[in-house]
C-alpha positions as CSV (number, residue, x, y, z in Angstrom):
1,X,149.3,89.8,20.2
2,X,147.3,91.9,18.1
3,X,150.6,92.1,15.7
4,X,150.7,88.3,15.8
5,X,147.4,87.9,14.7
6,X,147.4,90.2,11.7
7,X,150.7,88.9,10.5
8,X,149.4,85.3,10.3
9,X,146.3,86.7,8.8
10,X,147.8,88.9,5.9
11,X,150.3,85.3,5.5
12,X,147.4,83.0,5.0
13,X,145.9,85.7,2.6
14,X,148.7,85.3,0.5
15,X,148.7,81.5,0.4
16,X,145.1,81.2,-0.9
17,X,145.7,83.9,-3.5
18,X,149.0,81.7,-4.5
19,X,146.8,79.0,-3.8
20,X,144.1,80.0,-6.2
21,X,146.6,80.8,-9.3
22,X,147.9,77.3,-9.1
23,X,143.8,76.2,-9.4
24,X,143.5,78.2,-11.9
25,X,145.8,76.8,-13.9
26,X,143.7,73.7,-14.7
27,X,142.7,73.0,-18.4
28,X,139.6,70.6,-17.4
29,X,136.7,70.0,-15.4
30,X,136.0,72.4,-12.7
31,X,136.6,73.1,-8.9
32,X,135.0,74.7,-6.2
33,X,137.1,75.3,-2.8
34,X,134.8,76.1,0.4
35,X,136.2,77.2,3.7
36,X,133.9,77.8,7.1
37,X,131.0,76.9,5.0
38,X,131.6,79.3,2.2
39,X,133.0,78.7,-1.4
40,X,135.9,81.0,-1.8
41,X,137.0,79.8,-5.4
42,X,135.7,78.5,-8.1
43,X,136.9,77.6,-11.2
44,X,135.1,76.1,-14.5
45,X,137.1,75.4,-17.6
46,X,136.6,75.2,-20.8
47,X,137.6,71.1,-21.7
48,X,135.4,69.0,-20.0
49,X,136.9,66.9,-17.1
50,X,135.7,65.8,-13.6
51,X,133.7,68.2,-11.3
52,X,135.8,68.7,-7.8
53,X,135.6,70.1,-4.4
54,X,137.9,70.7,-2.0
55,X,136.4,71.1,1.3
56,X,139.3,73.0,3.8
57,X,139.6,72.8,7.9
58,X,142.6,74.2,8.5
59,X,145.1,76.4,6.0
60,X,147.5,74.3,7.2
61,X,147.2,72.2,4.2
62,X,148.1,74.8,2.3
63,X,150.9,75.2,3.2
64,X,152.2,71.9,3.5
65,X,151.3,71.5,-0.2
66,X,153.6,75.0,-0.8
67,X,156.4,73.5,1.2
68,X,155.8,69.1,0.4
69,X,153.6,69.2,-3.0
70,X,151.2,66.3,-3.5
71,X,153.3,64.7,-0.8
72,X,152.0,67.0,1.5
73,X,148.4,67.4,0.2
74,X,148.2,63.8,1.0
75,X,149.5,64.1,4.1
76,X,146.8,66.8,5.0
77,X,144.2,64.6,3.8
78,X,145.5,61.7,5.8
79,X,145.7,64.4,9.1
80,X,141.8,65.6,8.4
81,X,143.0,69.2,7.4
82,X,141.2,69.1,4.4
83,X,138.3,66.7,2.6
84,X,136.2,66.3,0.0
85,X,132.7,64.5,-0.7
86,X,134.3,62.5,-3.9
87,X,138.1,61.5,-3.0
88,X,138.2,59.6,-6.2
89,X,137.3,62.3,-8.4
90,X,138.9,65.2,-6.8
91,X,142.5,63.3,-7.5
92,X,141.4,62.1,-10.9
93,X,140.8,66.2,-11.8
94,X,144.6,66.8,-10.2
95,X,145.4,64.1,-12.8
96,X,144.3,65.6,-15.5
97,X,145.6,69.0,-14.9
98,X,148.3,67.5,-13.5
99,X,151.0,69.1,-17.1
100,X,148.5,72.3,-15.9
101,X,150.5,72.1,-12.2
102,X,153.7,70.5,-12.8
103,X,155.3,73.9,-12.1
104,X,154.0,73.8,-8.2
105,X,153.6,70.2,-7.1
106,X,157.0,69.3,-6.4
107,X,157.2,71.4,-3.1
108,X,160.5,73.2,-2.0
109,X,163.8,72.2,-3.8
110,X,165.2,70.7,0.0
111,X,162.0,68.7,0.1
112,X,162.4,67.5,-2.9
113,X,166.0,66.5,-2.6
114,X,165.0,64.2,0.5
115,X,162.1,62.6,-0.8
116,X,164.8,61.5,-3.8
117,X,168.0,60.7,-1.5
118,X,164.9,58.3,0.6
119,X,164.0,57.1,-2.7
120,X,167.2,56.4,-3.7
121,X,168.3,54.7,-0.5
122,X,165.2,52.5,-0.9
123,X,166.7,51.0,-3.7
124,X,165.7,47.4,-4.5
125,X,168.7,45.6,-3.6
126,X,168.6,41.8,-2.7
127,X,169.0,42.7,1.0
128,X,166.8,45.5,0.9
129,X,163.7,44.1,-0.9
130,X,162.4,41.8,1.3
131,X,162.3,44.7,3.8
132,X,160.6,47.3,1.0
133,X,158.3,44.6,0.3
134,X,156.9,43.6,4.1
135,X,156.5,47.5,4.5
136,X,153.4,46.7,2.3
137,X,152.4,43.1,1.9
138,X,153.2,42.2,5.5
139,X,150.5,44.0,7.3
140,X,149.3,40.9,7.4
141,X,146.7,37.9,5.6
142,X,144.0,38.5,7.6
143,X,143.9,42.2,6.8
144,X,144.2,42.0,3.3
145,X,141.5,38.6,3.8
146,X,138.9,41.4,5.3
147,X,138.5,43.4,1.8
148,X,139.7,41.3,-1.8
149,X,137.9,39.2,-3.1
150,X,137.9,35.4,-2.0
151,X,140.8,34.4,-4.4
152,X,143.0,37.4,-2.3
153,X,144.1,38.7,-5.7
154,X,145.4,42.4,-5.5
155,X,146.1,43.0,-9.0
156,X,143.6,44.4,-11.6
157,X,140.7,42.6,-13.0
158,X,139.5,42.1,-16.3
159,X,135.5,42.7,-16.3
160,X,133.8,40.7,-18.9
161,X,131.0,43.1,-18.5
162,X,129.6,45.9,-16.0
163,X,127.7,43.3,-14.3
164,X,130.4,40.9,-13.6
165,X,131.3,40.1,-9.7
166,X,135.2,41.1,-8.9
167,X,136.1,37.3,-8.3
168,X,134.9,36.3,-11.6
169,X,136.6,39.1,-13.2
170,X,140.2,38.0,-11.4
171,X,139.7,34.7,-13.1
172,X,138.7,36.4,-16.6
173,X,142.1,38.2,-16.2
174,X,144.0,35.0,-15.2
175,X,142.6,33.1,-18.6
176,X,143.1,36.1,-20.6
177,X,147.0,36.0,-19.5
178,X,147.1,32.4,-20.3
179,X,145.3,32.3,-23.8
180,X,148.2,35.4,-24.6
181,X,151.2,33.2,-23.8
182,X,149.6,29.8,-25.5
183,X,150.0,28.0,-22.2
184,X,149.3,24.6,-23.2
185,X,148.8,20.9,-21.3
186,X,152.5,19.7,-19.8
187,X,154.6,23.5,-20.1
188,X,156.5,23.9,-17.3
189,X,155.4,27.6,-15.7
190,X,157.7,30.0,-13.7
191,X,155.4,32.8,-11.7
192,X,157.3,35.7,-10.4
193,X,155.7,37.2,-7.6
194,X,153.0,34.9,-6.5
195,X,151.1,37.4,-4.1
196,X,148.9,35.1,-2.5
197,X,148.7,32.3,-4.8
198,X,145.7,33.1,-7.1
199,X,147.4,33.0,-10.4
200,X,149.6,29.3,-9.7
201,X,146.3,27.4,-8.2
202,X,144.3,28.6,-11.2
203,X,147.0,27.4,-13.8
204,X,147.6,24.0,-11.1
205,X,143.4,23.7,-11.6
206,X,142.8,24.4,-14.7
207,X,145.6,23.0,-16.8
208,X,147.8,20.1,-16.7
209,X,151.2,22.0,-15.4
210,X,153.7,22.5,-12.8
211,X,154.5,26.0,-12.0
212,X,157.2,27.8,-9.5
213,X,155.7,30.3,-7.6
214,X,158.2,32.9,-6.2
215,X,157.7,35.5,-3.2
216,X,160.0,37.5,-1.2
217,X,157.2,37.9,1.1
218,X,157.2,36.0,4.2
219,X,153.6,36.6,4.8
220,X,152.8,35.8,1.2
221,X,154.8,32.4,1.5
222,X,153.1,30.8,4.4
223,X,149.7,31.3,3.1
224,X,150.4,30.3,-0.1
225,X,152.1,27.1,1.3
226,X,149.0,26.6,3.8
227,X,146.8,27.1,0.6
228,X,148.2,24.5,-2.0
229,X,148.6,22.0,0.7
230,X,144.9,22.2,1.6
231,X,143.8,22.1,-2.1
232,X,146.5,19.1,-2.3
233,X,148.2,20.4,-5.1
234,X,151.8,20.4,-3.7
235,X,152.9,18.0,-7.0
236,X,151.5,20.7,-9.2
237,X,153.0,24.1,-6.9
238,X,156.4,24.8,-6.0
239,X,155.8,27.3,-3.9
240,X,159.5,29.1,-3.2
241,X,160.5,31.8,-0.6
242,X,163.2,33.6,-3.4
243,X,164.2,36.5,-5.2
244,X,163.7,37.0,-8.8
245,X,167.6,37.0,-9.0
246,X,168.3,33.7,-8.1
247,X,165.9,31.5,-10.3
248,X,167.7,29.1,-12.0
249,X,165.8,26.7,-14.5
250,X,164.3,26.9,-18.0
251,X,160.4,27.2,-18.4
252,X,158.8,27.2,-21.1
253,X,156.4,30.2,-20.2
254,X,156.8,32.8,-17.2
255,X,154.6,34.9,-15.8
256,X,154.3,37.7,-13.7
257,X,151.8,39.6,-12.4
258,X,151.8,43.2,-11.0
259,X,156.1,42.7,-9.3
260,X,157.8,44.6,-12.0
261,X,156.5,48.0,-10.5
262,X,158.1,46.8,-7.1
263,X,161.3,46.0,-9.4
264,X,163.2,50.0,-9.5
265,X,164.5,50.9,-12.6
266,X,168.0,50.4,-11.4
267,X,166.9,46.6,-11.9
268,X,164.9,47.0,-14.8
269,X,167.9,45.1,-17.2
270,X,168.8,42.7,-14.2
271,X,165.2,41.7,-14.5
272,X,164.8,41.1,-18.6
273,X,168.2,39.0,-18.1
274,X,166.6,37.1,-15.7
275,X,163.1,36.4,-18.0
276,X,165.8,35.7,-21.0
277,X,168.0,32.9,-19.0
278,X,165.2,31.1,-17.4
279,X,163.2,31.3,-20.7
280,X,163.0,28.2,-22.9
281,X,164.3,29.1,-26.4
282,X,160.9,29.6,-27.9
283,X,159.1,30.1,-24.5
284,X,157.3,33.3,-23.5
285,X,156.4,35.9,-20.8
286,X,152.9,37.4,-19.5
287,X,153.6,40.5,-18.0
288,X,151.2,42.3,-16.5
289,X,152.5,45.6,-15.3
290,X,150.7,48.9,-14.4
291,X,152.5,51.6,-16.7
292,X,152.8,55.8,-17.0
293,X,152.5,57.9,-19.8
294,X,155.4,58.1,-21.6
295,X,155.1,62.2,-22.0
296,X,155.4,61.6,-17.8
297,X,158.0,59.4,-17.8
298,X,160.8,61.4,-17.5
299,X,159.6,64.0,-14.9
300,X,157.8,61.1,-12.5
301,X,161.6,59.4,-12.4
302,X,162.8,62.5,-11.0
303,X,160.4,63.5,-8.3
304,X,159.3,60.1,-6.1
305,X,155.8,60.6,-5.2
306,X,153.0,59.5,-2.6
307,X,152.6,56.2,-4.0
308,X,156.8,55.8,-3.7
309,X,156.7,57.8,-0.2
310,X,154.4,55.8,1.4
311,X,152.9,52.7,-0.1
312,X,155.6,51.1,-2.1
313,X,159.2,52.7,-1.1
314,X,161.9,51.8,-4.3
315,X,159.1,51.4,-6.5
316,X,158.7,53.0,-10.0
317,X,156.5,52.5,-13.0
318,X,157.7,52.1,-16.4
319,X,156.1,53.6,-19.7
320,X,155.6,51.4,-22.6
321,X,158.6,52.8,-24.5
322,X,160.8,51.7,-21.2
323,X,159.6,48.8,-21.4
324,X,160.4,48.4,-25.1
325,X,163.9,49.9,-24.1
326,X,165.0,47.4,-22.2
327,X,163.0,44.3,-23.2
328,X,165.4,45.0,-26.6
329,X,168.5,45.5,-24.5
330,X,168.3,41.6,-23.2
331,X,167.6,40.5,-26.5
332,X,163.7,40.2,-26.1
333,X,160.6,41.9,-27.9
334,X,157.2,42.7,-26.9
335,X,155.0,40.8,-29.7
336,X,151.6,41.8,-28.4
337,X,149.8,43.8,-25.1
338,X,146.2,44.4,-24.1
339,X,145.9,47.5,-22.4
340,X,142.7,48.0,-19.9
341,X,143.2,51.2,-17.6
342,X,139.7,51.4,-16.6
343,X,139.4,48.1,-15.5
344,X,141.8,48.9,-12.8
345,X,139.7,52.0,-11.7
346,X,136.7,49.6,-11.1
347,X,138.7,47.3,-9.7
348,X,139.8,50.2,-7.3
349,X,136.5,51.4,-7.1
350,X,135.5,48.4,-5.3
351,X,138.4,47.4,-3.3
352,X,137.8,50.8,-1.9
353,X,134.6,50.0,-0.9
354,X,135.0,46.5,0.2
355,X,137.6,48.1,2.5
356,X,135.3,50.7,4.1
357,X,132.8,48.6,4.4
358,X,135.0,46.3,6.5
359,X,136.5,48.6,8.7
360,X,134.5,47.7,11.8
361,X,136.2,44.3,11.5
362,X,139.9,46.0,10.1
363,X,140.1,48.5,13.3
364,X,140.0,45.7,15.5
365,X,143.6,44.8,14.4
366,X,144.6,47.3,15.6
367,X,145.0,50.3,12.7
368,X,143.6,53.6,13.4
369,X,141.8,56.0,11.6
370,X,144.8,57.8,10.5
371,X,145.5,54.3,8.7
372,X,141.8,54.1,7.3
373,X,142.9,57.6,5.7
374,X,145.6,56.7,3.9
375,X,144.7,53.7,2.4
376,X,141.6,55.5,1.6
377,X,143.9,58.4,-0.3
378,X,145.8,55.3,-2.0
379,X,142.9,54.1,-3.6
380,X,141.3,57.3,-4.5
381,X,144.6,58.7,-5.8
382,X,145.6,55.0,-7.8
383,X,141.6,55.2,-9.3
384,X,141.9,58.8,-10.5
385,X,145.2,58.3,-12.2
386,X,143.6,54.9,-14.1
387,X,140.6,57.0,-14.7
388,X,142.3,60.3,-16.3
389,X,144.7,58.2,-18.5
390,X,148.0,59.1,-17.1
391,X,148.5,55.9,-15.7
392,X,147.4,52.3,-17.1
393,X,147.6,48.7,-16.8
394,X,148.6,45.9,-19.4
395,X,149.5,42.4,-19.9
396,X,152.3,42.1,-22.7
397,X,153.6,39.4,-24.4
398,X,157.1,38.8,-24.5
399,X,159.3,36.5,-26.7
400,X,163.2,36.5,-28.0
401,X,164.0,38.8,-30.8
């Protein structure tokens, strides 16, 4: 027994030292690492970058992040064997040094090879999207009701100023998208991926159009439906329950807010067809799409990770030269884009706290606290990428070449 113990105790000894060179590693900011109440490491460097803490329970976590990478770090987090006092800024310093750990956070070579053969089998086929689609969106209205803002808009805002309220902001980002693409009094508007109907009852009130709004969400459909009948604008919204790859029409403009990530790259040049067939000859696109570093790019495509594990499965984020890429290959250009990353970190930033704040009334739903973790890590981990740069959100403007 004796033997037992010392083995597992000169094993853990070696993680934390391994542990501690990966740390060390990092270019910015600093980190502190306390176990049973005492700091054990602690690391300042020399560029400046967010100040973390890592707060370990059990060494457990360690080595799940050894065997799993960030996979498995989140997956400790989510199973309370480690924490921190400032989620958002602990994952935002692992952004930043994340070129600083690239070498460690993939996690075993057999790990790795599953989390791609699941990505890979996740796919975004026309049979297999619906189903990759309600593992997210389908949780259900009335959770999703208990923590966006009133318009139910789960996309990034677009803050006028620091002072302006989330709702107001959704609405400044709907105009903004409009003014890019010239929508004007009598154009006929195609929306691709209506989420919960925000962006076609803003363009139904506020301008003189019809629009097509498109969902492969069953959930999403029925309260969109229930919506634009009870604002009695079902001459204005077409509201459709229908993939992407079956549109058939020309429109003038089309628009699409936040669905391209949810697209996979495998679909990336089905879904530029689709934009150039249904497009009017001199009509035009507003995407709004969150987007990676292009230095990233190439590594993120090979190495699916929590986001693509557990929160959108088939999913994958372009970078602006992808986009470029293939906009070109179907015979279309981006003319213009706004890019506002930290935008999306506030609008993170207080979906986060909207949803803790409502978890009294979310638990009764039935999700546990496991469930309260990981959406908590989501957010944390989506706000720190916005906030250290490596990821970003913009609305582009698209036309024929």
């Amino acid at each position: 027994m004796v033997k037992v113990m010392e083995k597992t105790l000169t094993n853990n000894l070696k993680l934390l030292k391994l542990f501690f060179k990966v740390l060390s590693q990092a270019g910015y900011g600093s980190i502190n690492v306390i176990f049973q109440g005492k700091t054990i490491f602690k690391k300042k460097s020399i560029k400046n970058g967010p100040n973390a803490e890592i707060i370990i329970k059990d060494l457990e976590c360690i080595k799940n992040f050894f065997l799993k990478g960030d996979t498995g770090w989140a997956e400790s987090y989510i199973n309370g064997l480690w924490h921190t006092r400032d989620l958002s800024k602990f994952l935002e310093w692992g952004a930043k040094n994340f070129y600083d750990f690239s070498k460690f956070v993939r996690g075993k070579w057999y790990i790795i090879l599953f989390y791609r053969i699941k990505h890979l089998l996740n796919s975004n086929t026309k049979t297999r999207s619906p189903k990759n689609i309600s593992f997210h969106y389908d949780l259900g209205n009335e959770f999703y009701s208990k923590w966006l803002d009133r318009s139910m808009t789960y996309s990034s805002a677009l803050f006028k100023n620091k002072k302006q309220n989330l709702y107001d902001a959704q609405m400044h980002k709907y105009e903004n998208l409009c003014k890019l693409c010239s929508i004007s009094e009598k154009d006929k508007v195609l929306e691709i991926g209506c989420g919960w109907g925000g962006l076609s009852i803003y363009l139904a009130k506020s301008r003189d159009i019809d629009v097509t709004a498109i969902t492969i969400s069953k959930k999403q459909y029925e309260s969109v439906k229930k919506k634009v009948s009870n604002e009695n604008l079902n001459e204005k919204i077409k509201v459709e329950l229908a993939d992407y790859r079956d549109v058939r029409g020309k429109f003038d403009k089309i628009l699409s807010i936040e669905m391209f990530e949810a697209v996979g790259e495998k679909y990336w040049p089905t879904y530029f067809d689709v934009l150039r067939k249904n497009l009017k000859t001199n009509g035009k696109v507003g995407l709004q799409t969150i987007t990676i570093e292009d230095k990233y790019f190439q590594s993120y495509r090979k190495f699916p990770d929590f986001i693509q594990t557990y929160i959108f499965p088939g999913g994958m984020l372009p970078s602006i030269n992808q986009l470029d890429k293939f906009a070109s290959l179907s015979g279309l250009k981006i003319y213009k884009k706004k890019l506002f990353g930290k935008h999306y970190a506030k609008t993170l930033s207080e979906w986060k706290s909207s949803f803790n704040n409502s978890w009294d009334e979310i638990m009764k739903s039935g999700f546990d606290i496991n469930f309260k973790r990981l959406w908590t890590y989501y957010l944390s981990y989506c706000e720190g990428g916005f906030r250290s740069g490596n990821i970003n959100v913009g609305q582009f403007l698209i036309g024929r070449e």
